[in-house]
N, C-alpha and C positions, 0 to 999 in steps of 0.2 A: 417528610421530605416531599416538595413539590417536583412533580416530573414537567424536564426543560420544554416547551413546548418549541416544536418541529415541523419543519417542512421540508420536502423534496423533492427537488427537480430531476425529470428523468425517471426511469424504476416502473414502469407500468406496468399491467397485466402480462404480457410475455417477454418483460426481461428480467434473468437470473438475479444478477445483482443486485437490482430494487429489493429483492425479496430479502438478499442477504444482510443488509443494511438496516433493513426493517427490523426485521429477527433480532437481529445484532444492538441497535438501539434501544429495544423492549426492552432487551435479556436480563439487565437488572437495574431493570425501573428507573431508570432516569430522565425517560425522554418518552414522549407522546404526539405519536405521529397529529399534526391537525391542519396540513396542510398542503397542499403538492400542486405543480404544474407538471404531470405526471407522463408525456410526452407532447412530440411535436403536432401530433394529430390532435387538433383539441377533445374532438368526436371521442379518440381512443383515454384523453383525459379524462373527459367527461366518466365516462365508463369505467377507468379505471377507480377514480376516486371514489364513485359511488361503489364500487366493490370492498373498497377499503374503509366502507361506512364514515366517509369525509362528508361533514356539511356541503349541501348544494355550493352554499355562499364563498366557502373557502378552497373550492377545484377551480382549478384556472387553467384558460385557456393558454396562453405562456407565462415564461417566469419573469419578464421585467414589471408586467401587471401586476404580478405575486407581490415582487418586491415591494414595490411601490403601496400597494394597499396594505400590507401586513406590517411594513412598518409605522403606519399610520393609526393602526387597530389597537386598542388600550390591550388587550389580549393578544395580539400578534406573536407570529414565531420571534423564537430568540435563536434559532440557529437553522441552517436550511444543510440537506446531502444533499450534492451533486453529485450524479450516477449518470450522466450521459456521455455519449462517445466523447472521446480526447477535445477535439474542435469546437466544441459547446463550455466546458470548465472554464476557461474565462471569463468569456460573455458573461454569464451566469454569475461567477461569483464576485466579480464585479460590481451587479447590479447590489448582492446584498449585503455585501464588503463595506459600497461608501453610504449605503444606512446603517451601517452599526448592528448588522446581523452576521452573528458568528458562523462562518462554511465547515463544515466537513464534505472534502472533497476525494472523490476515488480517486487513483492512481494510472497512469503519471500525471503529472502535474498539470501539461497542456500539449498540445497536439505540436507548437513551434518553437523556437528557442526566443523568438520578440514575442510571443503569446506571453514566455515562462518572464521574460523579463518586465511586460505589462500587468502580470500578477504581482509581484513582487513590488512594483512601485503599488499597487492598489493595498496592499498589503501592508504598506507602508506608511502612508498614508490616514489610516483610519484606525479606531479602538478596538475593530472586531479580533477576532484569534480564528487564524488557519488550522485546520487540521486536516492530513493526507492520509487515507486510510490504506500505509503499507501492514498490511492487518497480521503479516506475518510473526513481527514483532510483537504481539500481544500474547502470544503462546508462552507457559509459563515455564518452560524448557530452555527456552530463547533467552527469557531473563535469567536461569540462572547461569549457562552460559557466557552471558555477556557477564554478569558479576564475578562468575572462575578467573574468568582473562583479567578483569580488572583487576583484581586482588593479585594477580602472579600465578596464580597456580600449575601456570602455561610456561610459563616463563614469557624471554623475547618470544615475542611470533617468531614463523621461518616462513612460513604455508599456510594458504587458504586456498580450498577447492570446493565448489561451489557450482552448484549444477539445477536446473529447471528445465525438465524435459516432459511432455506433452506428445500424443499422437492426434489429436482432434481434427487438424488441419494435413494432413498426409497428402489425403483428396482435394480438390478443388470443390467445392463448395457454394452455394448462392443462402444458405442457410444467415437470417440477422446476424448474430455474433459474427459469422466467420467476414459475415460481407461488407463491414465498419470497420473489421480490425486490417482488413488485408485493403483496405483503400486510402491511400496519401494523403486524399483531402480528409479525411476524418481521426483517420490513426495519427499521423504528424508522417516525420520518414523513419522510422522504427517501425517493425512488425513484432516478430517476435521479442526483439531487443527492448521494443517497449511496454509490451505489454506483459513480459514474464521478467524479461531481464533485468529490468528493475529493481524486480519482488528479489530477485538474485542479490545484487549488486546493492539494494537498500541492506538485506539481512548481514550481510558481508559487514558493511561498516557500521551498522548496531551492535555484533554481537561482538568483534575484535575492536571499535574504537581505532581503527588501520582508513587511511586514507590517500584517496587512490592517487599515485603523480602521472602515471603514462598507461596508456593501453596499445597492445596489437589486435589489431581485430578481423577476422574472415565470417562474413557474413556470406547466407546462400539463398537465395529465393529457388526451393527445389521442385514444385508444384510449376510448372509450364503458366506464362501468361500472368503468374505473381508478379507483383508493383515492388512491395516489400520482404525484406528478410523472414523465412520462418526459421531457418536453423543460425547458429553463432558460436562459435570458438573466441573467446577473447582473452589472451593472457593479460597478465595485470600485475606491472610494479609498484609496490606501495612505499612510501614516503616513509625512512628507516629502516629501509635496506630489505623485506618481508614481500616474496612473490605471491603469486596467486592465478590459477584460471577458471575461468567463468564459462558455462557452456549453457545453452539456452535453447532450446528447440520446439518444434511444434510440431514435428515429422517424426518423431521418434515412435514407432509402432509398440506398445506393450507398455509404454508410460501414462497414465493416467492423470497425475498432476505429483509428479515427480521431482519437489521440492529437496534438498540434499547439502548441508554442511558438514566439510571434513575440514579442522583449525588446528595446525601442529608447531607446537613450539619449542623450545629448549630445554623444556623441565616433563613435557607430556602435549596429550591430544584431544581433543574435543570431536566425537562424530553426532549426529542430529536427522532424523530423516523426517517429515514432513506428513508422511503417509502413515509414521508412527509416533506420533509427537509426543506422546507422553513417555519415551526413552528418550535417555542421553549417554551414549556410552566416553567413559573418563580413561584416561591409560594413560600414570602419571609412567614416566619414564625406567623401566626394567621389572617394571610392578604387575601384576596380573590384569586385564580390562577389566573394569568396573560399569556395573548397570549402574545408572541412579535414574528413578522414576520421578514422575510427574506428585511430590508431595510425601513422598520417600522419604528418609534418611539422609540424611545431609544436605536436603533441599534448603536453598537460602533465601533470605527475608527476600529479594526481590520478587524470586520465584512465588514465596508463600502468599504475597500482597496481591496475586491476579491467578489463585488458585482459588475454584471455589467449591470444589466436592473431593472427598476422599480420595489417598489414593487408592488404584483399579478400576478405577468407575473412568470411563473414556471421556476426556475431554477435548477439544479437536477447534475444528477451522472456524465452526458459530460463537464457541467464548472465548475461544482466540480475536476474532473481530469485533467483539462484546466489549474487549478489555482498551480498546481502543477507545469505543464511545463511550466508557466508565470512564476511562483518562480525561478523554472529551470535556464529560459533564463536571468531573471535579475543577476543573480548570476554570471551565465557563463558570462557579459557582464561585472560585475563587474571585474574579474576575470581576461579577456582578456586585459580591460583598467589599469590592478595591482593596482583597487582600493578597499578599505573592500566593503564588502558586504553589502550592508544596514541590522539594524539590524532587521527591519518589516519584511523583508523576512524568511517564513519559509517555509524549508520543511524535511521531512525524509530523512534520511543519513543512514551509516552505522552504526552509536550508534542503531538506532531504529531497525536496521534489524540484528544487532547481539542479542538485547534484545529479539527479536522475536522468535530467532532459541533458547535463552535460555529459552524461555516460553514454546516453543514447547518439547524440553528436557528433562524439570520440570516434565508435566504433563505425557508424556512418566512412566516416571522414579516413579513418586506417584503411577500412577494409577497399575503400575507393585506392589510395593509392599502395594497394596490396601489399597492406597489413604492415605499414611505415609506422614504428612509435609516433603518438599521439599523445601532444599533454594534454588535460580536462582544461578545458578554457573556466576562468573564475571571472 
């Protein structure tokens, strides 16, 4: 097996998610970092790539020069990550879109709703394949989940409660991360709602297949002198009759990365926590809770296909986001051979990340006229 050769824009020496992406791409062999325009500071590119033992010849100053030369190179990258603030994913994957280089790009989708709609036509456009790395989805909990519900095991939905709660941002801040996400021009107008609520709001309709018709929303900027939302309340009616609410924060004191699905339906209930992913607790209706773990007993083929060590042995947020760029490369391999995709392969595309910037939209737009149902504009 030849690994997909890769580049990526964004991700340098001190920011987290480059590294996450990195990790995650390796994890099983598919993909071989050999190229990057690795931030905006060339100086800080320079430097990073040679850390990351990248040929002099293949660190670049930005990424349209990237593009441009590496589609040209009989070895060139076949796929680039985008890992920079929201207001850059465009730009960027544009440039390697209409060469015919496959993006995976971080989440949400773009900083505006004409950015999300200028991807989308670029998208459209060209032979490349998108992929958004809502990485939450890749947890092998999450699939089996999503495969209970489909099969009935839930019955009708009734409920979904759904929760992202964070304390990192409580304080005011000048610290990188906090100082892109809580800024307009870089974040888009979502703070929290974009940056976590998403990850919410994506998990939601992966794992019930439920989609959303209306929201109410009360967003807060509770930090003095914030631009954007860090806390969010949004209830949520979903199309056949199945409620739902969504809560999303970044002020929450004692939350760490407080990831949380509760899915209850006419026959039983699905719970999921984030910080323990390898439980799923099941409670078919009048029955006792049932544990089912990560690779356990009655673990199902979905689950089993993006499981890759025993179970008890912790598996978590790295092959979780692993399983994404496995998705990734089988796709892109289908793709190179001009054969379908198998259809067990999933991951996020652009449906999910234009749903995202309409979710973000939504709740913008309620919480303005105090918290007035909202339909998701399509």
């Amino acid at each position: 097996m030849t690994a997909i050769r890769l580049g990526m824009v964004g991700g340098g020496n001190d920011a987290f998610i480059g590294g996450v992406h990195r990790i995650a791409a390796r994890l099983d062999g598919r993909f071989q970092l050999v190229a990057g325009a690795l931030s905006s500071t060339p100086a800080k590119s320079q430097a990073s790539g040679a850390a990351l033992g990248l040929d002099a010849d293949r660190i670049y100053d930005d990424f349209k020069t990237m593009a441009i030369r590496e589609a040209r190179l009989k070895n060139g990258i076949e796929a680039v990550a985008i890992v920079t603030p929201n207001h850059m994913h465009f730009a960027a994957a544009r440039e390697f879109l209409k060469r015919g280089i496959h993006v995976i790009c971080d989440k949400p989708l773009t900083a505006t709703m004409a950015e999300a709609r200028k991807m989308a036509k670029a998208v459209a456009e060209c032979d490349a394949l998108f992929i958004l790395t809502h990485n939450y989805t890749g947890y092998p909990l999450i699939r089996q989940a999503r495969e209970m519900i489909a099969r009935g095991d839930l019955g009708k939905l009734r409920v979904v409660q759904v929760e992202y709660a964070q304390d990192w941002l409580t304080q005011a801040s000048d610290a990188k991360q906090a100082a892109w996400r809580t800024d307009p021009a870089r974040s888009g107008i979502g703070g929290a709602t974009g940056d976590i609520g998403t990850h919410a709001f994506n998990l939601t309709s992966f794992v019930t297949g439920l989609v959303v018709d209306k929201l109410s929303a009360d967003l807060d900027a509770f930090v003095g002198g914030r631009q954007l939302d860090d806390n969010a309340h949004v209830m949520l009616r979903f199309a056949g009759g199945a409620k739902g609410m969504l809560w999303c924060s970044q002020v929450a004191p004692g939350n760490e990365n407080g990831l949380a699905l509760r899915v209850y339906g006419e026959k039983g209930g699905l719970e999921w926590r984030q910080e323990n992913p390898n439980q799923l607790w099941y409670t078919p209706f009048g029955a006792p809770k049932q544990l089912l773990t990560r690779g356990g007993a009655g673990t199902t083929s979905d689950a089993a296909r993006v499981t890759r060590i025993p179970p008890g042995h912790p598996e978590g947020y790295l092959e979780g986001f692993a399983t994404i760029y496995n998705e990734a490369a089988e796709a892109i391999i289908a793709t190179k051979n001009d054969t379908p995709i198998d259809p067990q392969v999933q991951f996020p595309g652009l449906s999910d990340g234009m749903a995202g910037m309409q979710f973000v939209a939504a709740c913008v737009k309620s919480s303005k006229c105090d918290g007035a149902w909202v339909r998701l504009a399509t």
